[in-house]
C-alpha angles and dihedrals in degrees: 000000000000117000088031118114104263106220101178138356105266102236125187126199146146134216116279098022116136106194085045089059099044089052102045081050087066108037090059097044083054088052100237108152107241125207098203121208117187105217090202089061106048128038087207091061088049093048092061094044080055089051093054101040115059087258098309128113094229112173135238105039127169130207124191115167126311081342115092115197128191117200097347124168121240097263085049091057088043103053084044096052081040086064105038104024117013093157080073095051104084109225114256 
């Protein structure tokens, strides 16, 4: 994936999940654009989580790029998209 324009961090969830919505909480308060997959809706979102996590569907999980995250915390999920897409990290 790498080389291509990132629009949005790639972040996967599921209902009922605490740390997803927390996350999601300041993510959002931070302004990073979020493209959300509901693990629970599409076995192919799943799949990746899957991917990521050792076989397990660990939520949330975070993609950026070519860097795959499971359970991060917000500053995590910032220095990364620093790094790989700073166009997407809103100054102040």
């Amino acid at each position: 994936m790498s080389g291509t324009t990132i629009n949005a961090v790639q972040f996967y969830w599921r209902p009922g999940c605490g740390f997803c919505a927390r996350l999601d909480r300041a993510l959002e308060h931070a302004g990073i654009p979020m493209a959300k997959h509901n693990i629970w809706e599409d076995p192919a979102d799943a799949a990746v989580v899957r991917s990521l996590a050792n076989g397990n569907e660990t939520v949330p999980t975070i993609v950026i790029d070519d860097i795959g995250m499971v359970n991060p915390s917000a500053d995590e999920v910032i220095a990364v998209l620093s790094s790989k897409a700073p166009h997407l990290v809103p100054e102040g």
